[in-house]
PAZAPA-4460 file (N, C-alpha, C; in steps of 0.05 Angstrom, whole numbers, plus 32768, in hexadecimal, padded with zeros to 4 digits):
% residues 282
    n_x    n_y    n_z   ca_x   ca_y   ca_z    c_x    c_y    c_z   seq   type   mol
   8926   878F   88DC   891E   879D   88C4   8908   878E   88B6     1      X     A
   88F2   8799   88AB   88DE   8788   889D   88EB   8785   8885     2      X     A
   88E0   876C   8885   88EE   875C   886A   88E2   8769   884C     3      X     A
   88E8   8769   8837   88D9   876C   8820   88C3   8766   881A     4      X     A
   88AD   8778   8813   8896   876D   8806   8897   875B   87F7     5      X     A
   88AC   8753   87E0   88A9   8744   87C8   88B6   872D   87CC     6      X     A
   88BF   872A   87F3   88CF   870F   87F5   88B0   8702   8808     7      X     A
   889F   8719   880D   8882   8706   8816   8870   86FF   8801     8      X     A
   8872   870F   87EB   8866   86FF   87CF   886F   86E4   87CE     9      X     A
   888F   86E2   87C4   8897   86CB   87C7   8891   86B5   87D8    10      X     A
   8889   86C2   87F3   8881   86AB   880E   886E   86A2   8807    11      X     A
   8857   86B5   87FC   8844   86AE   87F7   8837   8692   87DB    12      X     A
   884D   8695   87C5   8849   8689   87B2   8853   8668   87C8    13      X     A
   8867   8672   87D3   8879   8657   87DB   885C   8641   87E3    14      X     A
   8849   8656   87FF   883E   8645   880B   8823   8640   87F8    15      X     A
   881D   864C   87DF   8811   8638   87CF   8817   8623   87C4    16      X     A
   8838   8622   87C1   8845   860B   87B6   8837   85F6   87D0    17      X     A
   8841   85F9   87E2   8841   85E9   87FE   8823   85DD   87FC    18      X     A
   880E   85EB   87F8   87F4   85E0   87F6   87EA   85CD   87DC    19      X     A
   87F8   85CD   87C1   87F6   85BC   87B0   8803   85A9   87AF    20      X     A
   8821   85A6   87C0   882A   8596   87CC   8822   857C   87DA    21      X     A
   880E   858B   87EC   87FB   8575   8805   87EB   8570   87F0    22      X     A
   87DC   857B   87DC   87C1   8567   87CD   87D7   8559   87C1    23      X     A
   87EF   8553   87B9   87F6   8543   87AB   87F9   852D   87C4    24      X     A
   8808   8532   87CC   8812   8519   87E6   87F9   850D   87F4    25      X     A
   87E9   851F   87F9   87CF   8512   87FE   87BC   8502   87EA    26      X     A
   87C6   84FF   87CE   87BA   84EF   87BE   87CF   84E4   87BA    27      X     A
   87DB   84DB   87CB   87F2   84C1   87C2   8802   84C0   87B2    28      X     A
   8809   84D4   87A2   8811   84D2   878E   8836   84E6   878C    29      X     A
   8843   84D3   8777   885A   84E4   8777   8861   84F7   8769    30      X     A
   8875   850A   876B   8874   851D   8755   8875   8515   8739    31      X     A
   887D   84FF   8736   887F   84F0   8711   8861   84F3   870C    32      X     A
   8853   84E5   8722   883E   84DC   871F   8823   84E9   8718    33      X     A
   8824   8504   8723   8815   8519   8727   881C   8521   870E    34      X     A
   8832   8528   86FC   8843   8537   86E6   8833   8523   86CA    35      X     A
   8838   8508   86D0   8829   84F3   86BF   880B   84F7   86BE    36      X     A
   87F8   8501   86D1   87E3   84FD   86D2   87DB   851E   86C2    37      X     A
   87E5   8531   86C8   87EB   854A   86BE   87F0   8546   86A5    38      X     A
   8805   853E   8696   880E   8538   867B   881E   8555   8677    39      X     A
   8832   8556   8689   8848   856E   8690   885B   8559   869B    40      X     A
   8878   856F   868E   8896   8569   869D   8895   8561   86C2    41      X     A
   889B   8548   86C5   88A4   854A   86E7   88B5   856B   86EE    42      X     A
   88BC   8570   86D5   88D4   8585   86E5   88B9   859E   86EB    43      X     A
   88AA   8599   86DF   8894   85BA   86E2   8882   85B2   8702    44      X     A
   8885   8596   8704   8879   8596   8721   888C   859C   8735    45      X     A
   88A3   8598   8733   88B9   85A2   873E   88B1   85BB   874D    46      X     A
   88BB   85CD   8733   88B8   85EF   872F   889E   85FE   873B    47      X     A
   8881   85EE   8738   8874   85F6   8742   8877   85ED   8768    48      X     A
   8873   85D8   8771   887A   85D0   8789   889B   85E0   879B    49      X     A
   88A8   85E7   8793   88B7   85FB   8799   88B8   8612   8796    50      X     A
   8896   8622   8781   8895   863F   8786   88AA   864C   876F    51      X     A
   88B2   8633   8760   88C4   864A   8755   88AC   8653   8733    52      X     A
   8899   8648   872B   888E   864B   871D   8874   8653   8722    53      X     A
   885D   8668   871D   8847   865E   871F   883F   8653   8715    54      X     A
   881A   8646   871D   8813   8630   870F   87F3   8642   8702    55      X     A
   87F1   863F   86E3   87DE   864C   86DF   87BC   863F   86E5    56      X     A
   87AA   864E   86E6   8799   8644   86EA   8788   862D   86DB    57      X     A
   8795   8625   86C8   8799   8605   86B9   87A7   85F3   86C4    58      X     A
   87BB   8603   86D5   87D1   85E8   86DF   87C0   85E2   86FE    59      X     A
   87BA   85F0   870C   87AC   85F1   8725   8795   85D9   871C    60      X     A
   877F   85E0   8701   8773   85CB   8708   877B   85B9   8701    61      X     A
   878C   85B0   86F1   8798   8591   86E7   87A6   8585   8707    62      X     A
   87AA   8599   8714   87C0   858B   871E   87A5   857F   8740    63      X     A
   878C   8596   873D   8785   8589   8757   876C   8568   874B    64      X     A
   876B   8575   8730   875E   8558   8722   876E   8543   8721    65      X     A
   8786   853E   8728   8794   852B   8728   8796   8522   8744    66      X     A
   8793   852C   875A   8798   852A   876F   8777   8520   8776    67      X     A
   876B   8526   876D   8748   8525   8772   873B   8534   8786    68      X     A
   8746   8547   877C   8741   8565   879C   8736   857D   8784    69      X     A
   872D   8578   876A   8720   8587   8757   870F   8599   8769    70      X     A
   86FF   8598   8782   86F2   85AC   8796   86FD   85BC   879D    71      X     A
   8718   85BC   879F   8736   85D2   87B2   873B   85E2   8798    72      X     A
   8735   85E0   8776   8745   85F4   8764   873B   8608   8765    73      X     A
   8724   860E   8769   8719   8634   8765   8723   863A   8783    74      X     A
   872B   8628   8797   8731   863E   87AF   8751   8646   87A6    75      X     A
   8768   862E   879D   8779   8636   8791   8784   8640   8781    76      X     A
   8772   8643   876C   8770   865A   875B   8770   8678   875E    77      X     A
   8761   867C   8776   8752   8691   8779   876D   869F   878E    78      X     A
   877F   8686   87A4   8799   868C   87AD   87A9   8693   8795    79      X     A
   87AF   8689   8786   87C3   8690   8771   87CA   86A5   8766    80      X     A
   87AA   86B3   8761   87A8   86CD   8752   87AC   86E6   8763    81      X     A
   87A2   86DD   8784   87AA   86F0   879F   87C7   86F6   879B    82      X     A
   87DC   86D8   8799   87FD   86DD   8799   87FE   86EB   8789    83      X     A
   87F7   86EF   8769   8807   86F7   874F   87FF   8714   8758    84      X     A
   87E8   871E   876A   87E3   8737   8761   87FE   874C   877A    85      X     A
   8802   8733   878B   880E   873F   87A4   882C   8755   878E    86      X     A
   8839   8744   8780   884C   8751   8774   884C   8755   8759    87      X     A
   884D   876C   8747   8848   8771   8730   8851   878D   8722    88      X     A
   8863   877C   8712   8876   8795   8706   886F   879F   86F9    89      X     A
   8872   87B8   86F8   886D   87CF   86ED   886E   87CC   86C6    90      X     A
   8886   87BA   86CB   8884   87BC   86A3   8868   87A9   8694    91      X     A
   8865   879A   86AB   8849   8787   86A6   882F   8796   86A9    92      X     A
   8832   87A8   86BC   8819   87B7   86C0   880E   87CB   86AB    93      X     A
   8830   87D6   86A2   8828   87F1   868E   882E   87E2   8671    94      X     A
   8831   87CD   8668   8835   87C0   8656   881E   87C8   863D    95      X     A
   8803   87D7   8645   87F6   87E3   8632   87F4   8807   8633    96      X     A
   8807   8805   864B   8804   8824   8658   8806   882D   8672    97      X     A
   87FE   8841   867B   87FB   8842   8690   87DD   884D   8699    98      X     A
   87D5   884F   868A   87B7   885E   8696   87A1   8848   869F    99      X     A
   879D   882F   8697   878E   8821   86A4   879B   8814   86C6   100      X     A
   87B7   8812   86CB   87C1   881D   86E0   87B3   8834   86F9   101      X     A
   87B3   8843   86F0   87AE   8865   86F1   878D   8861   86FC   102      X     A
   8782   8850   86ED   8762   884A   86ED   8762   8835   870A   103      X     A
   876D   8821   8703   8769   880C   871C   876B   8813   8733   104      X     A
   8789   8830   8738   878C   883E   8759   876F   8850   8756   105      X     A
   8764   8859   8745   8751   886D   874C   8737   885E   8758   106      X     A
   8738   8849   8756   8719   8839   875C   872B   8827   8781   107      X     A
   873E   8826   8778   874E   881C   879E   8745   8836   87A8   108      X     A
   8748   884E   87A4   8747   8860   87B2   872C   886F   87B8   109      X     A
   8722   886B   87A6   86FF   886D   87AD   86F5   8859   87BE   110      X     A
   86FC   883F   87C3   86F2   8830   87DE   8705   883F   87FA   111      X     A
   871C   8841   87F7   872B   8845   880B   8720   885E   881D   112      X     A
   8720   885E   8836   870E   8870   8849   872F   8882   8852   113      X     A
   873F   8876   8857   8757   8880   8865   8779   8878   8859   114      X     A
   8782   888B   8849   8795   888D   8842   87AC   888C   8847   115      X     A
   87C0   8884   8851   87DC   888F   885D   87EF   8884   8850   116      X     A
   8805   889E   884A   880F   8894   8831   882E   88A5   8837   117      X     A
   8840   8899   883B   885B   889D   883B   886A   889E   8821   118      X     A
   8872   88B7   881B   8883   88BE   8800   88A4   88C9   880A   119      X     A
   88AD   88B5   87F3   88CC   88C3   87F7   88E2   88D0   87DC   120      X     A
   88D2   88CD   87C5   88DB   88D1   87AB   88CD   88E5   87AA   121      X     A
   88AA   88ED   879D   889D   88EE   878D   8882   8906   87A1   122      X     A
   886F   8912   879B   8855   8913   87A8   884C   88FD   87A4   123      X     A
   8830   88F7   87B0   8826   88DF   87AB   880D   88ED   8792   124      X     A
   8804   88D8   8789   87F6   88E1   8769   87DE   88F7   876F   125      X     A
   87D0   88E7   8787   87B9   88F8   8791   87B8   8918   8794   126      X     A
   87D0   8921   8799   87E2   893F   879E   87EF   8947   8782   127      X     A
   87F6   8938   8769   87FF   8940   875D   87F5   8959   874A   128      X     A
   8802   8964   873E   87F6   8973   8723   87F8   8964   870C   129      X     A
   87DF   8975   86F4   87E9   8966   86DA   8802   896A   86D2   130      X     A
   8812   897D   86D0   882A   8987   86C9   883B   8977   86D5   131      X     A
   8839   8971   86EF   8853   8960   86F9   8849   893E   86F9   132      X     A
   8831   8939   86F9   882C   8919   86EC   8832   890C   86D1   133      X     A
   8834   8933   86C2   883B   8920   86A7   8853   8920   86A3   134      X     A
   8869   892A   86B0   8880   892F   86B2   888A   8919   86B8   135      X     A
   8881   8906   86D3   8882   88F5   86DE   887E   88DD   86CD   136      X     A
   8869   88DF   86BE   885C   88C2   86B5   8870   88BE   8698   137      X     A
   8880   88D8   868E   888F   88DA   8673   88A6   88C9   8682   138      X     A
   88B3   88D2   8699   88C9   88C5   869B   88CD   88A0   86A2   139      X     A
   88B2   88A0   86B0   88A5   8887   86B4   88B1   886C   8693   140      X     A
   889E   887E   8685   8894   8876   866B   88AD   8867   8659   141      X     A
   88C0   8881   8659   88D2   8882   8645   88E9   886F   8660   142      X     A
   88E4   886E   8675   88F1   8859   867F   88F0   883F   867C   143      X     A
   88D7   8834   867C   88CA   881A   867D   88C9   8815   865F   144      X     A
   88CB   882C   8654   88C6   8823   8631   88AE   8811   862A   145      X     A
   8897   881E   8639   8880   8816   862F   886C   882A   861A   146      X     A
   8855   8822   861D   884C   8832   8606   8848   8848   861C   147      X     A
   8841   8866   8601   883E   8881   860D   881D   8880   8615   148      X     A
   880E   8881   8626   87F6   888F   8626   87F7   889F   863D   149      X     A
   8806   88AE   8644   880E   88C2   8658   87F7   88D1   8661   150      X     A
   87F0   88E9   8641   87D3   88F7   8650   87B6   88ED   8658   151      X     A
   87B6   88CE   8649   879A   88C8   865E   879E   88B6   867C   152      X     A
   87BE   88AF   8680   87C8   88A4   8696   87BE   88C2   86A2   153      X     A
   87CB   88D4   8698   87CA   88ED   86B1   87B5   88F4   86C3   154      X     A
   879B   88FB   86A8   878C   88FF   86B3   8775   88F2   86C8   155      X     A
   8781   88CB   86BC   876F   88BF   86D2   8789   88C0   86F0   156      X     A
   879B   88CC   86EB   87A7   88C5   8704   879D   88E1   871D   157      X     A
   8794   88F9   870D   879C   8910   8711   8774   8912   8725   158      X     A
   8766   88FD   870F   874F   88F8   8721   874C   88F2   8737   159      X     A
   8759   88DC   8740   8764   88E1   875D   8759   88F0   876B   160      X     A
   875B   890C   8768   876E   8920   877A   8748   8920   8780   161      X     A
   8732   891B   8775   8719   8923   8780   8716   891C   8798   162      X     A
   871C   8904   87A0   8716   88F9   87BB   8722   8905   87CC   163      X     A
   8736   8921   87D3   8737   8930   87DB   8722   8944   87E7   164      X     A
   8714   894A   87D3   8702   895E   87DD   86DD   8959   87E5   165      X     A
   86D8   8935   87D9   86C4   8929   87DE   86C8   8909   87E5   166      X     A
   86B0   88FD   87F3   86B1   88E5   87FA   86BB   88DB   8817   167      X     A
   86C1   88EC   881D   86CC   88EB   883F   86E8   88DC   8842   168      X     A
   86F6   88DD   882C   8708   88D1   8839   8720   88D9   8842   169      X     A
   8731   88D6   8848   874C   88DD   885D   8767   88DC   8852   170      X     A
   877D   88F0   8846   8795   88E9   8849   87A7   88F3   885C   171      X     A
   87B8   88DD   8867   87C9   88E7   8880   87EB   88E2   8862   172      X     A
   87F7   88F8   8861   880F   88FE   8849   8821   88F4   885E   173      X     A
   883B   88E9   8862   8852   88F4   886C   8864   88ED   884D   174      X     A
   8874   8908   8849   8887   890D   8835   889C   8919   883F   175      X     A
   88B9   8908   8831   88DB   8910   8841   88D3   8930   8833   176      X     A
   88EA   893C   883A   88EE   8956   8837   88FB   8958   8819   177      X     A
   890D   893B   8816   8918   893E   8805   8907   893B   87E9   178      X     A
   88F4   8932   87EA   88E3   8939   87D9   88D3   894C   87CC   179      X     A
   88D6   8966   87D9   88D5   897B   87D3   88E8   898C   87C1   180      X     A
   88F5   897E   87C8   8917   8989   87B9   8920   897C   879B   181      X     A
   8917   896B   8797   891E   895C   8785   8915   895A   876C   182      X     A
   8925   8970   8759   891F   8972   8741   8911   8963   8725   183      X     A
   8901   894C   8737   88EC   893E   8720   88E2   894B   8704   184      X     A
   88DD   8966   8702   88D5   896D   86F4   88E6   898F   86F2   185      X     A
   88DA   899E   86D8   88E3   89B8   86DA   88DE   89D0   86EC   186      X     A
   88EC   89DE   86ED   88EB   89F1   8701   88C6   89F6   8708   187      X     A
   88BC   89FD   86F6   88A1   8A13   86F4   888B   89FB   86FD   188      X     A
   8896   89E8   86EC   888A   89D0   86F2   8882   89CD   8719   189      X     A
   88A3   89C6   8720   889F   89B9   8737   889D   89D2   874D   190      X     A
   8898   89EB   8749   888D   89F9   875C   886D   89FE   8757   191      X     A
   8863   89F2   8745   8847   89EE   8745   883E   89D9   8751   192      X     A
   8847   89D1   8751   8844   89AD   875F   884A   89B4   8784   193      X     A
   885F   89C0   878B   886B   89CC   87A7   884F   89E2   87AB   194      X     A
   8843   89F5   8798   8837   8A00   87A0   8815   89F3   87A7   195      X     A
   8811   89DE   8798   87F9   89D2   879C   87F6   89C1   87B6   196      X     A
   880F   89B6   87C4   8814   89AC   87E0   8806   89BD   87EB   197      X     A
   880B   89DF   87F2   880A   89EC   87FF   87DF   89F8   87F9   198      X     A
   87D9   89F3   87E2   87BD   89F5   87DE   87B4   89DD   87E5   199      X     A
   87B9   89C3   87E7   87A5   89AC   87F2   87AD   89A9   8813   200      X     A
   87C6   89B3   8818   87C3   89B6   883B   87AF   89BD   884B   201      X     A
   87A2   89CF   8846   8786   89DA   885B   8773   89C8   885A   202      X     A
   8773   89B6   883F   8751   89A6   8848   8758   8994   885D   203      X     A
   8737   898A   8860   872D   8985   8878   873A   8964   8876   204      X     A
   8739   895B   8853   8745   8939   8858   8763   893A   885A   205      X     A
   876F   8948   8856   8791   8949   8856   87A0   8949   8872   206      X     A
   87B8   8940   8874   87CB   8943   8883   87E0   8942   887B   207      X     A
   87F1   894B   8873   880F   894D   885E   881F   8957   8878   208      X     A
   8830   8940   8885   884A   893D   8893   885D   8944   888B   209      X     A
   887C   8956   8892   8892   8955   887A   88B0   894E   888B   210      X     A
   88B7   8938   888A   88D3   8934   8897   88E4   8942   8892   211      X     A
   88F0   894F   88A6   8908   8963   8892   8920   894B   889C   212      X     A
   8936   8954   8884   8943   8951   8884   8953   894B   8899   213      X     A
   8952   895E   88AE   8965   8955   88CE   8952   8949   88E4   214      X     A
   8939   893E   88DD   892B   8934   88E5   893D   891A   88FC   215      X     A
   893F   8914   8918   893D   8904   8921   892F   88EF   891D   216      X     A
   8932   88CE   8913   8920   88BA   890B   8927   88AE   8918   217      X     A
   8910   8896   891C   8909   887D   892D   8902   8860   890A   218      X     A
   8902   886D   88F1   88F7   8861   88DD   8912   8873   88CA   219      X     A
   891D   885F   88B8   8929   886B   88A5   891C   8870   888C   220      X     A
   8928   887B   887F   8911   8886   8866   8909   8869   884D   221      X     A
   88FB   8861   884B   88F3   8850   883A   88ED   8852   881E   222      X     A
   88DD   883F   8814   88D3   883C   87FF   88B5   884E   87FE   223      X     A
   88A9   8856   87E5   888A   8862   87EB   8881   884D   87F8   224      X     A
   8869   8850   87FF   8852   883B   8807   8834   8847   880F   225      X     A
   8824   883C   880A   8803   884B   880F   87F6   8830   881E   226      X     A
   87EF   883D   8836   87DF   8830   884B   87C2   8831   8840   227      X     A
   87B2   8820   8837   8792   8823   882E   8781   881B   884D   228      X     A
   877E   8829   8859   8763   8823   886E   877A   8809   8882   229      X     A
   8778   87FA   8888   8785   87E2   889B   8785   87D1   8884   230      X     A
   8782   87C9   8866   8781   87AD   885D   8790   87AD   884F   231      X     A
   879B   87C6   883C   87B1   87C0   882A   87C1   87D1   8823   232      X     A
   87DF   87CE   8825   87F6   87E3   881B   8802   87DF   8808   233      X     A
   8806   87F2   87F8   8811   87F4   87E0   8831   8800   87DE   234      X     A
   8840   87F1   87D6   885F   87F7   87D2   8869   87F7   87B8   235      X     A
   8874   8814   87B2   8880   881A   879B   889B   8817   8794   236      X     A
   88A6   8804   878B   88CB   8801   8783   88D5   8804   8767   237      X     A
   88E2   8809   875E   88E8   8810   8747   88D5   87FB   872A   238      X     A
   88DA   87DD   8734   88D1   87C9   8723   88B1   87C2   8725   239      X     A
   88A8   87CC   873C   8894   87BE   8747   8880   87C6   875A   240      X     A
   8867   87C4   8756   884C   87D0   875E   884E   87B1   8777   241      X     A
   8851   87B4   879B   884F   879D   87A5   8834   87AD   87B7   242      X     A
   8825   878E   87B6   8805   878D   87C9   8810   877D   87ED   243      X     A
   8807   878F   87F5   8810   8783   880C   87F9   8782   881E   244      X     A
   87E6   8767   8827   87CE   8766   883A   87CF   8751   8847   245      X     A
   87E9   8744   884F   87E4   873B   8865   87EE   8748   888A   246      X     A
   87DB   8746   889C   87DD   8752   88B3   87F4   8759   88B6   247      X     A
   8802   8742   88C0   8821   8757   88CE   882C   8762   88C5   248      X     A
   882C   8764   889F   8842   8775   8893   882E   8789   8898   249      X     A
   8817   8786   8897   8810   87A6   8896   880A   87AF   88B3   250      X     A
   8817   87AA   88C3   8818   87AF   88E4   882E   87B7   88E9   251      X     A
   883D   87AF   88CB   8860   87C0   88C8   8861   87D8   88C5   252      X     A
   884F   87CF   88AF   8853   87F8   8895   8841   87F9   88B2   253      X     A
   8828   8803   88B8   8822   8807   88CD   8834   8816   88E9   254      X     A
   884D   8808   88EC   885A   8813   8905   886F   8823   88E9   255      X     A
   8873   881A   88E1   8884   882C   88CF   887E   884A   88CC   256      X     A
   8861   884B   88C4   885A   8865   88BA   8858   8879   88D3   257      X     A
   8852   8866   88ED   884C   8877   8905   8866   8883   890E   258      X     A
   887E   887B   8911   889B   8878   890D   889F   8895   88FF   259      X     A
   889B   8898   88E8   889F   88AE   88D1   8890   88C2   88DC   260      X     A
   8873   88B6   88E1   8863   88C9   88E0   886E   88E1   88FA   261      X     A
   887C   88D8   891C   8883   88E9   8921   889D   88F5   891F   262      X     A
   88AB   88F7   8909   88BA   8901   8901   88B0   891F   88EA   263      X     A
   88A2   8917   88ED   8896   8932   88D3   888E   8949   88E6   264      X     A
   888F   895F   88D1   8889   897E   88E3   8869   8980   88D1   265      X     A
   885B   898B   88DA   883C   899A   88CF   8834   89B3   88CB   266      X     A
   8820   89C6   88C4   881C   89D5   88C1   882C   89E1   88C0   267      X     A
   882B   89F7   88C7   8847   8A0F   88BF   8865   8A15   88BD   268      X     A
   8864   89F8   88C9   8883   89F2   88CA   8882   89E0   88B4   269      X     A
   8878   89D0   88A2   8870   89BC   888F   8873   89D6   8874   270      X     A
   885D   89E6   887C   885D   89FA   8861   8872   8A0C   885F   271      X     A
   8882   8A09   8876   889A   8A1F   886E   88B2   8A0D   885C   272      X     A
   88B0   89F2   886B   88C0   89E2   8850   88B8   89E0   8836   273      X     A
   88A0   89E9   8832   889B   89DF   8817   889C   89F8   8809   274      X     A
   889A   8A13   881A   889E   8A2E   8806   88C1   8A33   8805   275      X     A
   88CE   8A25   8821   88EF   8A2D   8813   88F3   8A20   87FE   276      X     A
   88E4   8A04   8800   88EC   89F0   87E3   88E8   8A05   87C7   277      X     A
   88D1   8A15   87C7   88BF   8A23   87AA   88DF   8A3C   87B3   278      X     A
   88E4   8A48   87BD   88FB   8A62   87BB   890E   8A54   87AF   279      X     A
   891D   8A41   87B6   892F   8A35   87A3   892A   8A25   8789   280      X     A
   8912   8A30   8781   890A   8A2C   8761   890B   8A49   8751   281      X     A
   8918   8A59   8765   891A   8A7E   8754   88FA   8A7E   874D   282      X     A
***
């Protein structure tokens, strides 16, 4: 089973610990010593050297100026800010909202040439409507108990949906079945949303996969996740926005998605799930 994204964040902070580690030991020096030269608790060299703290980009340079490797802090710096971005919770992200959020995926997705994007809750945003994004982004909201800016989250999320019809680029969808079904929003609501699946199916950049339910699998149903081109995947968990770009995990989601991917039905057998889904909305 692939391990958690947020236990390779963690790997990742670890083996920066591991590298401030060696400039210490390589300047001879002990952890008192390094902590003395710092003018910090031994116990914070501790915490940092075991990953259990990060070290901000003040502490990085004190700590490689003490060592006399002051040449190594902008490259370790520049590691540091790679780890913090790998995992990042959602209450930190939307902590002024959610629409500058909303803004940052829309500029990932304007570089991105090729999309693939596994949903098991939700549509993915690019497909959504305003009606069912804002529906979405209220429950979000009033969950996280952050501030409200819902309608200009929406509409930069709802922008998106251009790169659909310009720029050349590519979405390959696979969505469970059970996602169709699942009363996110109100009735009128969510057969507008079921009915807009069935209007972005024909273009030329789409491919919307749909697992049904008695689907035979080789992949059990997961977490979301968005494949960007070969460099970076994006995983959605309740707490947490995780970045995932190193090779083999993404050689995972990679066999993962291919896994799913033949499990899904297409065209007409795809749109007939998504219009029984709209009949059981009366």
């Amino acid at each position: 089973m692939t391990a958690s994204p947020s236990s390779s964040a963690q790997g990742a902070r670890e083996a920066l610990a591991v590298r401030l580690q060696h400039l210490r030991k390589d300047a001879g020096l002990t952890g008192k010593e390094l902590a003395a030269r710092c003018g910090w608790h031994p116990a914070k060299t501790t915490r940092i050297q075991k990953g259990e703290a990060p070290p901000s980009d003040t502490d990085i340079r004190a700590w490689c100026a003490a060592c006399g490797a002051s040449d190594q802090a902008d490259d370790l710096i520049a590691t540091a800010r790679a780890v913090d971005s790998m995992y990042l919770e959602w209450r930190r992200l939307h902590r002024t909202g959610m629409r500058k959020v909303q803004e940052d995926f829309y500029a990932l997705y304007e570089r991105t040439r090729v999309c693939r994007a596994y949903v098991s809750n939700v549509p993915p945003g690019f497909f959504q409507t305003p009606a069912f994004a804002t529906t979405l982004m209220e429950l979000i909201t009033t969950f996280q108990s952050t501030p409200n800016d819902v309608s200009e989250a929406v509409a930069a999320r709802v922008a998106r949906s251009r790169f659909l019809y310009e720029g050349g680029h590519r979405f390959v969808v696979l969505m469970e079945e059970s996602v169709l079904h699942y009363r996110t929003a109100a009735p009128d609501v969510m057969a507008g949303q079921l009915r807009h699946l069935l209007a972005v199916m024909p273009l030329a950049s789409v491919s919307l996969g749909i697992i049904p339910f008695t689907a035979a699998r080789t992949v059990w149903p997961l977490e979301a996740f968005y494949l960007h081109d070969d460099v970076q995947a994006v995983v959605e968990t309740l707490t947490a926005e995780i970045n995932v770009t190193q090779p083999r995990e993404l050689a995972d989601y990679a066999k993962a998605f291919n896994g799913l991917r033949a499990s899904a039905v297409y065209g007409d057998a795809a749109r007939a799930r998504i219009q029984a889904a709209i009949d059981t909305l009366g």
